[in-house]
C-alpha positions as CSV (number, residue, x, y, z in Angstrom):
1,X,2.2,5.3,65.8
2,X,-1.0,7.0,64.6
3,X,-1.0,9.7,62.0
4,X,-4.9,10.3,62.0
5,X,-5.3,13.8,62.3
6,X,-7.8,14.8,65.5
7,X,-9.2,19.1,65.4
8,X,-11.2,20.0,68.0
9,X,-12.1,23.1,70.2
10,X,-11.7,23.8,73.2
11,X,-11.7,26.6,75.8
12,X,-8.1,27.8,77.7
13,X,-9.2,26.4,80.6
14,X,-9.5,23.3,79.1
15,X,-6.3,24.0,77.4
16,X,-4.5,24.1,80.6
17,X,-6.1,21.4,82.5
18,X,-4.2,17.6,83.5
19,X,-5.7,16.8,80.2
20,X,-2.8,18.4,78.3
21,X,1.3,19.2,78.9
22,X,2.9,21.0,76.0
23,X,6.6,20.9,75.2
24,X,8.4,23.5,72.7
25,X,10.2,21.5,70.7
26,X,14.4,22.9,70.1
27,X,13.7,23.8,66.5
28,X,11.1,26.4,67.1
29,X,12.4,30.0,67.4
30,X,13.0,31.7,70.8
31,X,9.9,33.8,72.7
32,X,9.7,36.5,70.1
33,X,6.4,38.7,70.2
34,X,7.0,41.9,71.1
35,X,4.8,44.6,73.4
36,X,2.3,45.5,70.4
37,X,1.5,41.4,70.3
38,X,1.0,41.1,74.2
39,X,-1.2,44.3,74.3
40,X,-3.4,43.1,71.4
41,X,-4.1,39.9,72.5
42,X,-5.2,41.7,75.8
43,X,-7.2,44.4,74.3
44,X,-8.6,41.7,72.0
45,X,-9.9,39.3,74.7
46,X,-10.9,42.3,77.0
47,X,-12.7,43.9,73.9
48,X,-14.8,40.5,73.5
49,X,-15.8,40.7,76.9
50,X,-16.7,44.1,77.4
51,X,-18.9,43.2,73.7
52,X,-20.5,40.7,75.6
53,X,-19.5,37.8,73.1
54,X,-20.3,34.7,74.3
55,X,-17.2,33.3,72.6
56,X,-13.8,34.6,71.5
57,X,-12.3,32.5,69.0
58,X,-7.9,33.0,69.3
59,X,-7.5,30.7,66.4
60,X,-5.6,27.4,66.0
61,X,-2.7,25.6,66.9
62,X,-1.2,22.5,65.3
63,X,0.2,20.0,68.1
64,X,2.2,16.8,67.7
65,X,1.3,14.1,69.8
66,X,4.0,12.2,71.9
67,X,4.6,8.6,71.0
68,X,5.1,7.6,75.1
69,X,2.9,10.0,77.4
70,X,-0.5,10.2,76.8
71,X,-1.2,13.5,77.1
72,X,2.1,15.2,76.1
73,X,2.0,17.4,72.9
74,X,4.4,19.0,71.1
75,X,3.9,22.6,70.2
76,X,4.5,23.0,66.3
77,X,2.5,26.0,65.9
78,X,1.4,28.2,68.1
79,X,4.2,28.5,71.0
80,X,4.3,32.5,70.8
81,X,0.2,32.3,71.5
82,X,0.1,29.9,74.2
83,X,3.0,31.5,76.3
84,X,1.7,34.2,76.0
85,X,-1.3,32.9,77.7
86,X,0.9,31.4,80.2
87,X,2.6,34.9,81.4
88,X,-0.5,36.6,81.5
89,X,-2.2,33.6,83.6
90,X,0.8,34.3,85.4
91,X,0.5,38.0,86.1
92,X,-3.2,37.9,86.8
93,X,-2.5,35.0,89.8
94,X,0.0,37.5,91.4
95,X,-2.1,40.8,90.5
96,X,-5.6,39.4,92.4
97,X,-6.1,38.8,96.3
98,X,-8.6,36.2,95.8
99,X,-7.1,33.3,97.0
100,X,-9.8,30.6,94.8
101,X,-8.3,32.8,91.8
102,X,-4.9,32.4,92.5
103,X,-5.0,28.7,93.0
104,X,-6.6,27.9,90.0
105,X,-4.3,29.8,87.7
106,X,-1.5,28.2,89.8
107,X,-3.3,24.9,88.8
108,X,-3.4,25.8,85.1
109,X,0.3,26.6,85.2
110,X,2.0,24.3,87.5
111,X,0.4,20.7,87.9
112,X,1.1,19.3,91.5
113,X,1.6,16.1,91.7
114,X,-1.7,13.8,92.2
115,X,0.0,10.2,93.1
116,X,-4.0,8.9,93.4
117,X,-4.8,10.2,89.6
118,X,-1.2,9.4,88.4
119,X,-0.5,12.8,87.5
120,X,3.4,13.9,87.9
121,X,4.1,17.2,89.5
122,X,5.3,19.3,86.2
123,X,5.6,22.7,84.6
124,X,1.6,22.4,82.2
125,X,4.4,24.2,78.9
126,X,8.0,23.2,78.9
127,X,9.2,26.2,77.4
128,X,12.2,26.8,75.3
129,X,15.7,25.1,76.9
130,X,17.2,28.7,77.5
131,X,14.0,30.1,79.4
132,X,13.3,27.1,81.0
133,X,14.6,28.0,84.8
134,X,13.1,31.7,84.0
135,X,10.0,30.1,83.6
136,X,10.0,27.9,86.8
137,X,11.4,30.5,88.7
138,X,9.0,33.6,87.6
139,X,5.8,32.6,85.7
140,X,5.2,29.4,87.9
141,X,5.9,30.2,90.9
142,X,3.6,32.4,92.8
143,X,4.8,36.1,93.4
144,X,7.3,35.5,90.4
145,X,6.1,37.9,88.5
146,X,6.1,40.6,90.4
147,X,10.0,39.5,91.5
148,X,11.0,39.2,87.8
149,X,10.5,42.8,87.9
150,X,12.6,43.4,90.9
151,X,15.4,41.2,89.5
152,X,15.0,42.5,85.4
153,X,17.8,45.0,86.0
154,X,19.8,44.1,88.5
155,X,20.2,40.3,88.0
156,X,18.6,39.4,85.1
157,X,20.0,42.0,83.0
158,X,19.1,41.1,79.1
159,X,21.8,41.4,76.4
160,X,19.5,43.5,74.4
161,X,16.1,44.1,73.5
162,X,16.1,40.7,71.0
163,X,17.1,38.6,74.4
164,X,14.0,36.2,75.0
165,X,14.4,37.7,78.9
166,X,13.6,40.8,77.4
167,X,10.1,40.2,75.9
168,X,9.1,38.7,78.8
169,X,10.1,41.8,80.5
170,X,7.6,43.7,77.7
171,X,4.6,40.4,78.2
172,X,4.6,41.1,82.2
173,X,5.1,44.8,82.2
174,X,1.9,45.1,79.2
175,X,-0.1,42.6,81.5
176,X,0.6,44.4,84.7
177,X,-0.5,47.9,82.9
178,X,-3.4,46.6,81.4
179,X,-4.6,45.0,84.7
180,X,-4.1,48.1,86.4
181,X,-5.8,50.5,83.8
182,X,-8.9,47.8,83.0
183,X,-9.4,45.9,85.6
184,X,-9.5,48.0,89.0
185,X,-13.1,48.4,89.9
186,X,-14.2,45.3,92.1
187,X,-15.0,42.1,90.8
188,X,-13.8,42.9,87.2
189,X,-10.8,40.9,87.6
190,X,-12.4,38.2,88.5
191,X,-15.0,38.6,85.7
192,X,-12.0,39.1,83.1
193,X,-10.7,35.8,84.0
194,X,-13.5,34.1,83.9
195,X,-13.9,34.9,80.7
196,X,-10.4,34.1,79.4
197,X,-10.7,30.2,81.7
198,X,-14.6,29.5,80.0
199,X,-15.3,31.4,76.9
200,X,-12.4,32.3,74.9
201,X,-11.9,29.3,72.4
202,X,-8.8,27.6,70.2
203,X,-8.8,24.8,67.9
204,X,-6.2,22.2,68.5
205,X,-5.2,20.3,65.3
206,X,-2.8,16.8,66.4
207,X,-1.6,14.5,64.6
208,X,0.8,11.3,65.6
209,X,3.6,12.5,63.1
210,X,6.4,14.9,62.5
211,X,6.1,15.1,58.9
212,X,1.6,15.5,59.4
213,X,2.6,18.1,62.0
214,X,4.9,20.4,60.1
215,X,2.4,19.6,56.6
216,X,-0.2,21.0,58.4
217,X,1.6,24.3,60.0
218,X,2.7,24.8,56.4
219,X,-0.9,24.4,55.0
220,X,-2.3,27.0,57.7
221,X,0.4,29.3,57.1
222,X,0.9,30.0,53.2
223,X,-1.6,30.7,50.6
224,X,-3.0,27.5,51.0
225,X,-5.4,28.4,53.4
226,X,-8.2,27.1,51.7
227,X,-10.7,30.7,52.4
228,X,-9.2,33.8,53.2
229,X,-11.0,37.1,54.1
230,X,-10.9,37.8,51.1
231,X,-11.8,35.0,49.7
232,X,-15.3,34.6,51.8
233,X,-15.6,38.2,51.0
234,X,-15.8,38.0,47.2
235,X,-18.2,35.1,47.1
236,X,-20.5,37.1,49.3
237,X,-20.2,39.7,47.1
238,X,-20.2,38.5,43.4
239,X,-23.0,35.8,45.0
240,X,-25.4,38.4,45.7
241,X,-25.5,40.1,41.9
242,X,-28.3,38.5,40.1
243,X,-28.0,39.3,36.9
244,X,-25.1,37.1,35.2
245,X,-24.1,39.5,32.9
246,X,-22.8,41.8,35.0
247,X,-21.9,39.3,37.7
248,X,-19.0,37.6,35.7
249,X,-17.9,41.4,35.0
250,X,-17.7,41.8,38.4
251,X,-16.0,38.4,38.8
252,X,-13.3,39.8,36.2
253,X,-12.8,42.9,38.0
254,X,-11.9,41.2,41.4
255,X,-9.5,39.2,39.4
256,X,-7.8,41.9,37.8
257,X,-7.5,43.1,41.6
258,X,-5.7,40.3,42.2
259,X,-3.8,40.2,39.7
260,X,-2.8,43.7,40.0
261,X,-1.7,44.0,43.2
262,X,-1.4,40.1,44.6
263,X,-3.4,38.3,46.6
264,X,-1.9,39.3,50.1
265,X,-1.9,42.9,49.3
266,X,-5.2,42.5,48.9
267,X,-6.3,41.1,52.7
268,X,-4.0,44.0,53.7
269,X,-6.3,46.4,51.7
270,X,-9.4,44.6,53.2
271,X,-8.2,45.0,56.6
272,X,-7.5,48.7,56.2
273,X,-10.7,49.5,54.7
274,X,-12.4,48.2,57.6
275,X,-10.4,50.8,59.7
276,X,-11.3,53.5,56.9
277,X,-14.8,52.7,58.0
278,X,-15.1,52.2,61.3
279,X,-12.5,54.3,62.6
280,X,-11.5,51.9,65.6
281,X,-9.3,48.9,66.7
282,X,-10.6,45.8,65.6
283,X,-12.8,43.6,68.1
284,X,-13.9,40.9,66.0
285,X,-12.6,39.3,62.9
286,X,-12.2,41.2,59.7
287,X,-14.6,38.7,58.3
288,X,-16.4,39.2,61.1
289,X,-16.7,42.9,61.4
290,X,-17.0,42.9,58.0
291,X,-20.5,41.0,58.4
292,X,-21.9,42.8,61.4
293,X,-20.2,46.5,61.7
294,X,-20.4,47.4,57.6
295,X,-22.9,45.4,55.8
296,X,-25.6,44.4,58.4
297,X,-25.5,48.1,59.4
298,X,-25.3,49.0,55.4
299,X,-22.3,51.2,55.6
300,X,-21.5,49.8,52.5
301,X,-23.8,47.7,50.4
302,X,-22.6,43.9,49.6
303,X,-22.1,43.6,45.7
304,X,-21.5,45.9,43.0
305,X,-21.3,48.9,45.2
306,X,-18.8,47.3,48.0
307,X,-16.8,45.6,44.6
308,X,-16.6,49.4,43.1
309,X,-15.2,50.7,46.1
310,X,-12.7,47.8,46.6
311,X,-11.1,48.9,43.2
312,X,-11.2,52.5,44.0
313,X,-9.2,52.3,47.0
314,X,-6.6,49.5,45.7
315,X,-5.9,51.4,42.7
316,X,-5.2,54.5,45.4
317,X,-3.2,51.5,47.3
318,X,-1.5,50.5,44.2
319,X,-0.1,54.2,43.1
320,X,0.1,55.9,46.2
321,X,1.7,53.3,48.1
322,X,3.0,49.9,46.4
323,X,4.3,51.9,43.5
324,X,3.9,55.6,45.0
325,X,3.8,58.2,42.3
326,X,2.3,61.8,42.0
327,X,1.7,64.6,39.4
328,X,3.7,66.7,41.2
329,X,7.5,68.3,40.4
330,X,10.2,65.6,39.9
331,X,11.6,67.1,42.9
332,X,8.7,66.5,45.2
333,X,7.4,63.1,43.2
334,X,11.0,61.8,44.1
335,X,10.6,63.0,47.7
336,X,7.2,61.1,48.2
337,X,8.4,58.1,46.4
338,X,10.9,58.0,48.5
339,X,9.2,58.6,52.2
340,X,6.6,56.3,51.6
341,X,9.2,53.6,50.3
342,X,11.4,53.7,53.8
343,X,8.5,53.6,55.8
344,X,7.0,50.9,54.2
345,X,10.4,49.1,54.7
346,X,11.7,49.9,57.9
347,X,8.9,50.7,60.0
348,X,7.3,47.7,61.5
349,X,3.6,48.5,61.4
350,X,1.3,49.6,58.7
351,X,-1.5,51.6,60.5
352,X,-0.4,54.8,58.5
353,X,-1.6,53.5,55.5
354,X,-5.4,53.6,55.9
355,X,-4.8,57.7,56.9
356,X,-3.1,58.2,53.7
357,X,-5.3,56.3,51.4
358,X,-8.6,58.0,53.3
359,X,-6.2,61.4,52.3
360,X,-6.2,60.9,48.9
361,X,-10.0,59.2,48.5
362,X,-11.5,62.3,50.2
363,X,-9.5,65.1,48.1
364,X,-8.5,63.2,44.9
365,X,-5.6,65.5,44.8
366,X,-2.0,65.2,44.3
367,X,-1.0,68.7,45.0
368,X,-1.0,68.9,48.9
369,X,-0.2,64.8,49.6
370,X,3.6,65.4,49.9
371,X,2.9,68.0,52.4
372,X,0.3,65.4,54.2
373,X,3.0,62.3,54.3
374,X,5.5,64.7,55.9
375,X,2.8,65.7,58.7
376,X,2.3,62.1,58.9
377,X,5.7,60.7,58.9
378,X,6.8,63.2,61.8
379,X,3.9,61.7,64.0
380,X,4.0,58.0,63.2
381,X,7.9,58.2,63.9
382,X,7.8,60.3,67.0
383,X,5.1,58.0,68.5
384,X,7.0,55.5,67.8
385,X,10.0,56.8,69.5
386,X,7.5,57.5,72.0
387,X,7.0,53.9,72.8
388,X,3.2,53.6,71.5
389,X,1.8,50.7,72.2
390,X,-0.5,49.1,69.2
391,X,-3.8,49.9,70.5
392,X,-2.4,53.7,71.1
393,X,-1.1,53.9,68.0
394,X,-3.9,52.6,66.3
395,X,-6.2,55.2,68.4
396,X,-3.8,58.0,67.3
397,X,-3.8,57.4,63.3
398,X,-7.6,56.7,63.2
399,X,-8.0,60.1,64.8
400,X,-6.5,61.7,61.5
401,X,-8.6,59.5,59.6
402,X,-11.7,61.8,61.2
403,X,-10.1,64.6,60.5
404,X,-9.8,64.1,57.2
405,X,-13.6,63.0,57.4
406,X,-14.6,66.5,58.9
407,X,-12.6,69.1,56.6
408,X,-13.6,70.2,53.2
409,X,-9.9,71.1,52.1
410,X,-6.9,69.4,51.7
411,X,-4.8,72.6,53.5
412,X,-6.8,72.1,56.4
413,X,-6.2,68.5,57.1
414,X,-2.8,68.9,57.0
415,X,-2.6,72.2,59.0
416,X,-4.4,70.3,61.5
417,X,-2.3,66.9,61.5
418,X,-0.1,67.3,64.6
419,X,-2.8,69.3,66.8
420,X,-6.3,67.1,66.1
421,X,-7.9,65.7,69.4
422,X,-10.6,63.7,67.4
423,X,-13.2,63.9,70.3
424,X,-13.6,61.8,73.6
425,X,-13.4,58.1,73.7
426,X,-14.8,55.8,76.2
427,X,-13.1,55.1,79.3
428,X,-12.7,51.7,78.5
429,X,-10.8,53.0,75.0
430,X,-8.8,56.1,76.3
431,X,-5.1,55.8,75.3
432,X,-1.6,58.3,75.6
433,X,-2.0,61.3,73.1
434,X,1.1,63.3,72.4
435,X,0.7,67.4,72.4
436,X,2.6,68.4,69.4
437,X,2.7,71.7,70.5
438,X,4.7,71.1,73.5
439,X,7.6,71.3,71.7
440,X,9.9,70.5,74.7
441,X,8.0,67.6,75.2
442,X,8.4,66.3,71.8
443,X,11.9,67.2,71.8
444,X,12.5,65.7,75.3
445,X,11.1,62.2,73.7
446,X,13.5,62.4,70.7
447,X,16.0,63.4,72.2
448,X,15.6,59.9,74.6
449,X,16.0,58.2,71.6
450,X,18.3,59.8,69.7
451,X,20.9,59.8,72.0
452,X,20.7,56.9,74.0
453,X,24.2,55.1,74.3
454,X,22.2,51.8,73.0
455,X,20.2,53.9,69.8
456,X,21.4,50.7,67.7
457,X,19.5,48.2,69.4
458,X,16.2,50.2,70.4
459,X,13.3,48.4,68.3
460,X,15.0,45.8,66.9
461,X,17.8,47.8,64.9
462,X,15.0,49.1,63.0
463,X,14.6,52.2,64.1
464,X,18.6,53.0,63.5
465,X,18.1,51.9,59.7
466,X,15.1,53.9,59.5
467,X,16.9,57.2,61.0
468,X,20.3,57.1,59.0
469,X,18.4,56.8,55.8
470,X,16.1,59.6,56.8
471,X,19.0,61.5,57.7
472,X,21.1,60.6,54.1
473,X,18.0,61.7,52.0
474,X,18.2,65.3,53.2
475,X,21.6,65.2,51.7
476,X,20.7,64.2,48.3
477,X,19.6,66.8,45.4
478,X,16.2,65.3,45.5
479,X,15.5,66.0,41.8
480,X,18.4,63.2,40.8
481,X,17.9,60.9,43.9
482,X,17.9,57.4,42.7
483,X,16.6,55.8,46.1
484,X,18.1,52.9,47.8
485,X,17.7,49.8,46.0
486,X,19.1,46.5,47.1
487,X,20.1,45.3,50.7
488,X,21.5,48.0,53.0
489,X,23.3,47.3,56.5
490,X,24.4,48.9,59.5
491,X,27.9,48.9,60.2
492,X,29.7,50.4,63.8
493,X,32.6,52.6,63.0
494,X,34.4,51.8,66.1
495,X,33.9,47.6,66.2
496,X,31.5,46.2,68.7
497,X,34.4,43.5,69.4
498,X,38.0,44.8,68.7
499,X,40.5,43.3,69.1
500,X,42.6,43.6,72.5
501,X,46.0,44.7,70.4
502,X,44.0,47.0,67.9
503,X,44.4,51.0,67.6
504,X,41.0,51.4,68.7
505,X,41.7,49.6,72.1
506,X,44.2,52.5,72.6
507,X,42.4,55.0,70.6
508,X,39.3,54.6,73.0
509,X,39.1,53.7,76.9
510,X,36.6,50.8,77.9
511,X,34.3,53.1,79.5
512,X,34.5,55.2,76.3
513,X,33.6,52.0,73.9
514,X,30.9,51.0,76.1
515,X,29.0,54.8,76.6
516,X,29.6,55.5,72.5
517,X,30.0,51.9,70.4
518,X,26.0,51.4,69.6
519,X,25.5,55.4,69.4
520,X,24.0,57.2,66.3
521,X,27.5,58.9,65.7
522,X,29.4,55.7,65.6
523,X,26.9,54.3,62.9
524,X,27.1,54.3,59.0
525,X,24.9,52.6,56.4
526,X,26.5,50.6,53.9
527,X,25.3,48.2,50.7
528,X,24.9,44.5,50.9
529,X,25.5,42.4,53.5
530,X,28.4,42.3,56.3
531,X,31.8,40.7,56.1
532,X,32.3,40.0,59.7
533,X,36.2,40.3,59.1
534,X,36.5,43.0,58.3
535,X,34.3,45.0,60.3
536,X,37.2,44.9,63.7
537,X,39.6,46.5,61.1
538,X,41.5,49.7,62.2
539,X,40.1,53.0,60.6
540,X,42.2,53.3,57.9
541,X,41.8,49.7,56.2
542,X,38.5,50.0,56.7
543,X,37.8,52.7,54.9
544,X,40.5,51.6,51.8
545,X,38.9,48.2,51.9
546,X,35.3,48.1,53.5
547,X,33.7,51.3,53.4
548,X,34.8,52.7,49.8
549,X,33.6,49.3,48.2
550,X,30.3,49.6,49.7
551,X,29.1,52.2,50.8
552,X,28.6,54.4,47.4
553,X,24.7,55.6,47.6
554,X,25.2,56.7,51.8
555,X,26.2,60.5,51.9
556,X,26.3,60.4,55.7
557,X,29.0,57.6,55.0
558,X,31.2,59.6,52.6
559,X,31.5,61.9,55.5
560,X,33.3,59.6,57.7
561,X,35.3,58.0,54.7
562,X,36.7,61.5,54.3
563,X,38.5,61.6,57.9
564,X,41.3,61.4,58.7
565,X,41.1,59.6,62.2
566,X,38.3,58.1,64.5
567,X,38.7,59.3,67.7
568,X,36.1,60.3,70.4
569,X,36.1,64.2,69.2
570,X,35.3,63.1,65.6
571,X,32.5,60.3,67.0
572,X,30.8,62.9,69.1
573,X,31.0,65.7,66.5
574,X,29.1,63.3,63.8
575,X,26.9,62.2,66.9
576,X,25.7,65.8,68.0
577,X,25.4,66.3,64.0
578,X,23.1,63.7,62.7
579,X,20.6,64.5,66.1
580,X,20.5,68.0,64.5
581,X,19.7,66.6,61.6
582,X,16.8,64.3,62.5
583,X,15.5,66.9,65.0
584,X,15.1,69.4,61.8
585,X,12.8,66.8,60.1
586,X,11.2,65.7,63.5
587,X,10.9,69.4,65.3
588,X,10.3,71.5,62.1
589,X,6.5,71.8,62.3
């Protein structure tokens, strides 16, 4: 067995040609991206095309070559990228009526058998054991994605929104909506893929052995990347300052960046600067954009002037974010602290952060940005109970970031938060905008959420978390709140599983259990980590054993510990409760 190492780069097309059949091997995590992967790797491919860029690079993937098959590889990095490739191959061949395009992506999918060129008839990815069938039955076969849809809820019918069924539900609904907003005008499907068969680009990296393989996923996935944005960036920078003098001062000050706030902190900050500057979704990358959208077009000058600015904004990043502090009243410093700390841990996406860092470059003030992260948290949170898709989220945030661009006061911008239109986009670019002033609206879109008989699964679980420590904040004398340090969990009052001779199979009906078990009311936050026995105990042990050992900082918690019983009057009373409550801080505008 070899273990020379073979890179090269090659088009999808090529990628799904005879020349290569992928397996995922059993150790690699289940089909995982979510909608906001699928619809950037759409937007990002449809973006290059629209820029005319005669190649899109979609990065690498590290493959292990099989000992016994020639052209059999082993997917060890990668698998989430070139699935996703896969299903939306998949959707476009059922989406077209051109027959020549719906043959060839059936070709790139599914290879036929050739007895003559001694190729076997086989699926081009073996996917993951437990998707296998799925795959044979929906993405490979023609019409099957358009049938998976029929099926999803009647026979297909995912556990919950973590079930791999169910993100292929969110890759072929993104693909099917994105094909139908883009790609309707004649011949543009066709031109679309095209594009994604001849000029979008990965590098494969192979190697003959296990132990190459996974040394070489670890290598392109940890700080030992040999040049990172950030990385290329500061020796563009520090290499155009002639003087030496003040080039190894400059050299020290990027350091000290690094040192102060870490080395992936800084890509972050590099990457939202970029959106401080150009205002849009990325189409290139950051490198990239850096080079031809800000420098080459001089909207900020390479050296000292781009190095100055780079420690401007990640001290801002540093003191308004990592460590968030202001000069305001203990009461209100504690109450920023503590916003800005739950949605950096619970909310799954960071495009607020550039809006509140341009917030605080523009005005250099501390006394209105409490009122600004309030504006800002009701929006992010509502669009994302809204189901906002990346590239509409990212739209919607980079809208306040011209706001904040176009008003001399602080009081104006955030006066203007919720209600800002930011001008027309392209047709190409135009994405959902919520009217804040529609209050029934709004409240009709929380109100989906908020009481939805499954609120504990929706997002992952982390929108629950996120809303039941929103809620317990409001109960807390901010002037003495110590925040929530340490692990927290979510526990069910009434047990997801209880036992068949328990009080609360008598207590509740099965019709009962299933419409209020995952509910907001029947969920309490608690510290550490589970214990999965006790969890199914009755209501009373619960609360002498479980709930009063752990649950200390959670004021919502200490509500239930103080009843008496659990029934389905208490369960709907703390329900209907903590949607009041989380309406207040949603609706209150």
């Amino acid at each position: 067995m070899t273990t020379d190492i073979e890179a090269k780069e090659v088009t999808i097309g090529k990628l799904f040609s005879p020349d290569f059949m992928f397996e995922i091997p059993i150790y690699q995590r289940p089909l995982s991206w979510e909608s906001d992967n699928f619809d950037q790797l759409f937007e990002d491919i449809f973006d290059a095309m629209n820029g005319n860029q005669s190649q899109y690079f979609l990065g690498s993937i590290v493959l292990q070559k099989d000992e016994k098959e020639k052209n059999k590889n082993y997917l060890v990095d990668g698998q989430q990228r070139i699935c996703a490739l896969a299903i939306l191959m998949g959707v476009i061949r059922d989406f077209t009526n051109n027959e020549k395009l719906r043959r060839s992506l059936s070709s790139c999918l599914y290879q036929e058998e050739d007895e003559f060129k001694g190729f076997p008839s086989d699926m081009r990815i073996v996917p993951w054991e437990d998707l296998r069938d799925v795959f044979k039955e929906y993405v490979y076969r023609t019409g099957g994605t358009d049938q998976f849809m029929k099926d999803f809820e009647q026979k297909i019918r995912p556990k919950d929104t973590q079930d791999p069924r169910y993100h292929l539900y969110e890759a072929i609904s993104i693909f099917r909506e994105k094909l139908e907003e883009r790609l309707q005008e004649a011949g543009q499907l066709e031109k679309f893929a095209t594009y994604l068969l001849k000029q979008v680009y990965l590098v494969y990296i192979r190697t003959g052995t296990i132990t190459s393989a996974f040394r070489l996923f670890n290598v392109l996935n940890t700080r030992g990347l040999p040049l990172n944005t950030s990385d290329l960036l500061k020796s563009e920078n520090i290499g155009v300052i002639k003087n030496e003098s003040i080039r190894s001062n400059y050299a020290r000050i990027w350091r000290d960046i690094e040192n102060n706030i870490g080395r992936k902190a800084l890509e972050d900050v590099i990457a939202f600067i970029r959106t401080i500057q150009l205002k849009e979704k990325a189409r290139l990358g950051i490198y990239e954009e850096y080079r031809k959208m800000i420098f080459e077009k001089e909207v900020l000058k390479k050296g000292r002037e781009f190095i100055d600015y780079l420690k401007e904004i990640c001290d801002i990043y540093a003191n308004k974010i990592l460590e968030p502090e202001t000069l305001q009243s203990h009461r209100e410093q504690n109450e920023y602290r503590n916003i800005v700390v739950l949605l950096r841990k619970y909310v799954p996406f960071s495009d607020w952060e550039p809006p509140l860092i341009a917030f605080y470059h523009r005005f250099k003030k501390d006394e209105h940005l409490l009122d600004f992260v309030k504006k800002l948290e009701k929006k992010i949170i509502t669009e994302w109970m809204a189901g906002f898709s990346f590239t509409e989220r990212v739209t919607s945030l980079n809208r306040i970031i011209k706001l904040i661009e176009t008003e001399n006061e602080p009081e104006a911008v955030v006066d203007k938060l919720l209600s800002y239109k930011g001008g027309e986009y392209p047709r190409q670019r135009r994405t959902r905008m919520l009217d804040f002033s529609d209050k029934e609206r709004i409240e009709s879109i929380v109100m989906d959420r908020l009481d939805n008989n499954q609120f504990y699964s929706l997002h992952g679980g982390r929108l629950a978390r996120y809303v039941l420590l929103r809620i317990d904040m409001k109960y807390w004398d901010l002037e003495n709140f110590p925040g929530y340090p340490g692990a927290v969990t979510i526990e069910h009052v009434l047990p997801q599983t209880p036992a068949e001779n328990s009080e609360w199979v008598s207590t509740f009906t099965e019709k009962e259990r299933m419409e209020w078990t995952n509910r907001l009311g029947n969920l309490v936050l608690l510290s550490g980590r589970k214990n999965s026995k006790a969890q199914n105990y009755d209501f009373d042990k619960k609360k002498a054993v479980y709930f009063k050992e752990r649950s200390t900082p959670f004021r919502i918690t200490h509500w239930v510990e103080q009843q008496n019983k659990w029934t389905p009057v208490e369960l709907k009373e703390r329900n209907q409760k903590l949607i009041n409550d989380i309406k207040q801080l949603l609706l209150d505008y």
